[in-house]
Biotite code that builds the C-alpha atoms (Angstrom):
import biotite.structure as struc

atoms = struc.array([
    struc.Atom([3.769, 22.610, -4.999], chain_id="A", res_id=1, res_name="UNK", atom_name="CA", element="C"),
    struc.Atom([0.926, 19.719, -6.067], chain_id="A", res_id=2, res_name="UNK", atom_name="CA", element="C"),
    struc.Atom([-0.046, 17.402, -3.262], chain_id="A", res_id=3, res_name="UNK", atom_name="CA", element="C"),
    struc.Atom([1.263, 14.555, -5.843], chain_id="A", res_id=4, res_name="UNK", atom_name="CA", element="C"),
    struc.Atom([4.883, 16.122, -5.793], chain_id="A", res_id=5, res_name="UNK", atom_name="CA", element="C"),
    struc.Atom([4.778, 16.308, -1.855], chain_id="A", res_id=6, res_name="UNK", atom_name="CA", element="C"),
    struc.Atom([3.207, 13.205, -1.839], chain_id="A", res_id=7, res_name="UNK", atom_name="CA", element="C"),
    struc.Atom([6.336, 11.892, -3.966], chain_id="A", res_id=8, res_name="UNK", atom_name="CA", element="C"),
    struc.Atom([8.885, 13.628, -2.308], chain_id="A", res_id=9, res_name="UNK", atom_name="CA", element="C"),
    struc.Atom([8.040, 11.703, 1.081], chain_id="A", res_id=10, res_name="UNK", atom_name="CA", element="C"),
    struc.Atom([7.613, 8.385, -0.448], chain_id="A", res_id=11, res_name="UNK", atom_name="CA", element="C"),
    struc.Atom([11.076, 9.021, -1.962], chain_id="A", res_id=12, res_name="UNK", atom_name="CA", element="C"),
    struc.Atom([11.951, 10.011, 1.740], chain_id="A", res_id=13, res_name="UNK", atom_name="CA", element="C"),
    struc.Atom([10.981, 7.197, 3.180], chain_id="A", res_id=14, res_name="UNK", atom_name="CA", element="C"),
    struc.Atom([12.338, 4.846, 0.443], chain_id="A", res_id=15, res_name="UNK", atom_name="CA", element="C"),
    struc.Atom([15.879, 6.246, 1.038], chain_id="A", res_id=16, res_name="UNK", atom_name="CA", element="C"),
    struc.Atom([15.479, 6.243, 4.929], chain_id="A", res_id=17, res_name="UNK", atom_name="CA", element="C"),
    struc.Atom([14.040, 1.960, 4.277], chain_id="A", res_id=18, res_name="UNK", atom_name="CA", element="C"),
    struc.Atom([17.105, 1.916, 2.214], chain_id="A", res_id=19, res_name="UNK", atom_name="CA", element="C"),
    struc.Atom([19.505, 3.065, 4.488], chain_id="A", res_id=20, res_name="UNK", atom_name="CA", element="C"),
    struc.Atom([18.141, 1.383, 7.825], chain_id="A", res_id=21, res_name="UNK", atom_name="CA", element="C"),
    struc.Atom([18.400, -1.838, 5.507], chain_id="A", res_id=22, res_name="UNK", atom_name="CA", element="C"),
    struc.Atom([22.111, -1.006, 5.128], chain_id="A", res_id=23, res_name="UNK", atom_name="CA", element="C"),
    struc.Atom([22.551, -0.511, 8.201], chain_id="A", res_id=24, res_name="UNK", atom_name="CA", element="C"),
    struc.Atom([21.023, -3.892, 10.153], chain_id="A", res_id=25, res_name="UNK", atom_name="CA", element="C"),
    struc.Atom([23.046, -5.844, 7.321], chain_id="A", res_id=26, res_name="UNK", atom_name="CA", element="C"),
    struc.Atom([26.532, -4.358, 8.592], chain_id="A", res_id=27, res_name="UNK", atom_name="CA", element="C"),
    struc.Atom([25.178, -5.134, 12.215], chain_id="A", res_id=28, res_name="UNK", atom_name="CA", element="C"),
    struc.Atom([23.885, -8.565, 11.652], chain_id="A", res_id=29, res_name="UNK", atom_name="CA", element="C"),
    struc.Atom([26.650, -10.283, 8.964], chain_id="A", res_id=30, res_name="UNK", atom_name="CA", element="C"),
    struc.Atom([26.952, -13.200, 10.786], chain_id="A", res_id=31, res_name="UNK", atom_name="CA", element="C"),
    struc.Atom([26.314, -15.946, 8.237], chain_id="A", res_id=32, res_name="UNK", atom_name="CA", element="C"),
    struc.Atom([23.885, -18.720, 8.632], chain_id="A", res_id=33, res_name="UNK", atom_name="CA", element="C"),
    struc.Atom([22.676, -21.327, 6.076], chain_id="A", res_id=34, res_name="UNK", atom_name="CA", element="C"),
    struc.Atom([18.831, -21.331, 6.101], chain_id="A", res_id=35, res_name="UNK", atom_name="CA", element="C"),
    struc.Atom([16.264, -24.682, 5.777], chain_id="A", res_id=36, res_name="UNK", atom_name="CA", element="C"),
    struc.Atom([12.863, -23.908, 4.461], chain_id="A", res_id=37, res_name="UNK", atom_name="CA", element="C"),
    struc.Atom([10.348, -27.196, 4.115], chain_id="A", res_id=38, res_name="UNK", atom_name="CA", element="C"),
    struc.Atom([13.334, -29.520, 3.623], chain_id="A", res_id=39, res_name="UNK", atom_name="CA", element="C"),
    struc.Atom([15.599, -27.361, 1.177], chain_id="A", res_id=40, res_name="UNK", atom_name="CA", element="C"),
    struc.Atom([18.955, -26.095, 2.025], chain_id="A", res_id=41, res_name="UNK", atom_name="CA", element="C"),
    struc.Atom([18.936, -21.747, 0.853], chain_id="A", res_id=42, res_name="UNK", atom_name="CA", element="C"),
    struc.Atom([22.244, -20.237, 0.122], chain_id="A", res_id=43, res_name="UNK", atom_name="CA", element="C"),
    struc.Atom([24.422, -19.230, 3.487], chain_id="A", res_id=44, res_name="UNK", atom_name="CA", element="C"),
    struc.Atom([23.871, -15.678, 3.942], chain_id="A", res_id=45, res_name="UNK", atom_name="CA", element="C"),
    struc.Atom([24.249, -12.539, 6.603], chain_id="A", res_id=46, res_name="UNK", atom_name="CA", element="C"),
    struc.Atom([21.252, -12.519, 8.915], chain_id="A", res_id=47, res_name="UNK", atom_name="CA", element="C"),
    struc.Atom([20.643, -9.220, 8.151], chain_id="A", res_id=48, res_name="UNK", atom_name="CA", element="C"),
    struc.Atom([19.780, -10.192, 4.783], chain_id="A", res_id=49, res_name="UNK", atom_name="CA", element="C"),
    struc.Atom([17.198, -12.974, 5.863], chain_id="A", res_id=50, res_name="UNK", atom_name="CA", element="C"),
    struc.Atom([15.686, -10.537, 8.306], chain_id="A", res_id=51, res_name="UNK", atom_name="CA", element="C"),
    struc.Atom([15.259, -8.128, 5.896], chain_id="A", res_id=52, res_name="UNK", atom_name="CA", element="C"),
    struc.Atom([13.938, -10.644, 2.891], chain_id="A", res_id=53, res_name="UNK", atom_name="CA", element="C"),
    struc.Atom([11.452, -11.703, 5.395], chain_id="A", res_id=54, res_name="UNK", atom_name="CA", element="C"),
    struc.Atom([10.657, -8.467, 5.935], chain_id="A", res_id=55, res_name="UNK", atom_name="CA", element="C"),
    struc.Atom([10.034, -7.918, 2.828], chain_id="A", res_id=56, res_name="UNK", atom_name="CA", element="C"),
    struc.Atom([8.277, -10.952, 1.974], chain_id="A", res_id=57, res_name="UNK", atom_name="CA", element="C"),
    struc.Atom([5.716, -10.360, 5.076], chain_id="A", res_id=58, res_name="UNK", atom_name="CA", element="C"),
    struc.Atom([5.313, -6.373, 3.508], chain_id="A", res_id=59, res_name="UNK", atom_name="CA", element="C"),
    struc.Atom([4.644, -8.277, 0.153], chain_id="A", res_id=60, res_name="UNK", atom_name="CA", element="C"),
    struc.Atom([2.012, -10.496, 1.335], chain_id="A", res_id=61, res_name="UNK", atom_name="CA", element="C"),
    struc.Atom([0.003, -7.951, 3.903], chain_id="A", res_id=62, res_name="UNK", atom_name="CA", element="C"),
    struc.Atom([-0.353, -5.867, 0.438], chain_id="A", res_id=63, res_name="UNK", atom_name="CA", element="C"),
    struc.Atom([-1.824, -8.642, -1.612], chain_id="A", res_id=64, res_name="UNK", atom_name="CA", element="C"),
    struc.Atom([-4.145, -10.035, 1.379], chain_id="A", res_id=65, res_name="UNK", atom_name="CA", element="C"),
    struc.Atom([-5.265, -6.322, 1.816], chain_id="A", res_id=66, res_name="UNK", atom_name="CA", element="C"),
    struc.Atom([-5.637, -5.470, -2.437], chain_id="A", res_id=67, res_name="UNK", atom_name="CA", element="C"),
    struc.Atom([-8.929, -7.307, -2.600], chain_id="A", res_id=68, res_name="UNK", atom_name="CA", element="C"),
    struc.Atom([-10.495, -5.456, 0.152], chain_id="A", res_id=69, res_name="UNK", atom_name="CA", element="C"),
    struc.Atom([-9.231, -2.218, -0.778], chain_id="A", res_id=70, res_name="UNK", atom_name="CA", element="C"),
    struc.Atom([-10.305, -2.610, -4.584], chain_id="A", res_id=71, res_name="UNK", atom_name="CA", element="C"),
    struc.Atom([-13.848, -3.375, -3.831], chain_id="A", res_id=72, res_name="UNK", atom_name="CA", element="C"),
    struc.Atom([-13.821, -0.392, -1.195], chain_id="A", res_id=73, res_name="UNK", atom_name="CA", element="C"),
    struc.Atom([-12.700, 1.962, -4.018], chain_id="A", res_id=74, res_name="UNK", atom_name="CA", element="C"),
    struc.Atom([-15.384, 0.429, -6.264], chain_id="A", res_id=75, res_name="UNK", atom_name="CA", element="C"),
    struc.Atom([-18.184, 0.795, -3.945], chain_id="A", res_id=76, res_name="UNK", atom_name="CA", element="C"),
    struc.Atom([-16.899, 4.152, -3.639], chain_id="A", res_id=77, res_name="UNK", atom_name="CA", element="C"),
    struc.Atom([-17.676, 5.037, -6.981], chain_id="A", res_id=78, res_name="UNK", atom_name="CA", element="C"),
    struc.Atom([-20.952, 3.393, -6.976], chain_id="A", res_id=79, res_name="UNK", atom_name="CA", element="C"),
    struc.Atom([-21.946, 5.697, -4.426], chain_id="A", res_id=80, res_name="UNK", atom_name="CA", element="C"),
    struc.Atom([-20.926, 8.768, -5.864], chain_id="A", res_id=81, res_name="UNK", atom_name="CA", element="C"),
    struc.Atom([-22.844, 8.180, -8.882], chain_id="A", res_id=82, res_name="UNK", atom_name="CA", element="C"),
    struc.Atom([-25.867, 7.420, -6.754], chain_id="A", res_id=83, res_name="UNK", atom_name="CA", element="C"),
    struc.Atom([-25.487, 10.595, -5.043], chain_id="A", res_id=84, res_name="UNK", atom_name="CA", element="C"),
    struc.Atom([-24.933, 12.799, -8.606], chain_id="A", res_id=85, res_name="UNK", atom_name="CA", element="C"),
    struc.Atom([-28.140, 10.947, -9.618], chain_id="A", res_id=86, res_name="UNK", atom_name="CA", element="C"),
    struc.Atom([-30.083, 11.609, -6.325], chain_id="A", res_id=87, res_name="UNK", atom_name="CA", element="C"),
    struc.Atom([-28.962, 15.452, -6.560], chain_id="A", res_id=88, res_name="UNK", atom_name="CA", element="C"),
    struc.Atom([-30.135, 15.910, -9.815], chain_id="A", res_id=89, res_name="UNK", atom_name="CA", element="C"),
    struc.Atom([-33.411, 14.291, -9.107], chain_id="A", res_id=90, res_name="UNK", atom_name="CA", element="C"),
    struc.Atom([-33.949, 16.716, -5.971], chain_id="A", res_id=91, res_name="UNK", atom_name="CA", element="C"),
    struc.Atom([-32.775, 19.536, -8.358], chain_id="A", res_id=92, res_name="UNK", atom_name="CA", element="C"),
    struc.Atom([-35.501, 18.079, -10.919], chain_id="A", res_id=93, res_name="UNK", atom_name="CA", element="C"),
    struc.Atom([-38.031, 18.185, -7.994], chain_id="A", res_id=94, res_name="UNK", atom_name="CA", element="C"),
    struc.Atom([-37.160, 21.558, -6.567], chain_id="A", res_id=95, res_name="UNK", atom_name="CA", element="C"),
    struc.Atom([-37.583, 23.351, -9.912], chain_id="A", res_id=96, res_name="UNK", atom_name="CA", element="C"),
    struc.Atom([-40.888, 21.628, -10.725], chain_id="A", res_id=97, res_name="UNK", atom_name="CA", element="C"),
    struc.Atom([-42.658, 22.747, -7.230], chain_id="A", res_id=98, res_name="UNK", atom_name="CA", element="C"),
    struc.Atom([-41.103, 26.245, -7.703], chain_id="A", res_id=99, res_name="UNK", atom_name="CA", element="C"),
    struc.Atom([-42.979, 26.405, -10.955], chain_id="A", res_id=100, res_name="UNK", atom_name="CA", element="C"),
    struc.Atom([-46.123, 25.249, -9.122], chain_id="A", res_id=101, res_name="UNK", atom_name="CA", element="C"),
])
């Protein structure tokens, strides 16, 4: 099997496992509870929903805070690989010439 099919098979894991732990603190937490965010009255839901939409919405915003960082990392990245082709190929360069010295 590829590495991406592995690789998709435990994201798909752990989606279904997210999934069903989600399920689960909802049933244990239905208690509902109306909700004031800066001033505004939110629709009376089960705690377990609220804990898991703010689990979500903290999950959301760690990934964008983090994209920028990891975007230049992976663009640096490739900067440095072509430096590296281009340094190899000018050692190459150099190691033929001084063998045919």
């Amino acid at each position: 099997m590829e590495m991406t099919k592995v690789k998709r098979w435990i994201g798909l894991l752990l989606l279904f496992i997210c999934v069903l732990m989600g399920v689960w603190i909802v049933q244990d937490n239905p208690l509902e509870v109306p909700v004031t965010l800066l001033g505004f009255s939110l629709l009376k839901l089960p705690i377990g929903i609220w804990l898991l939409a703010a689990f979500l919405a903290g999950s959301v915003l760690s990934y964008a805070v983090g994209l920028p960082g990891s975007l230049g990392q992976k663009a640096q990245c490739r900067r440095l690989r072509r430096q590296l082709v281009l340094a190899e190929a000018e050692i190459k360069k150099l190691g033929s010439e001084s063998s045919k010295s």
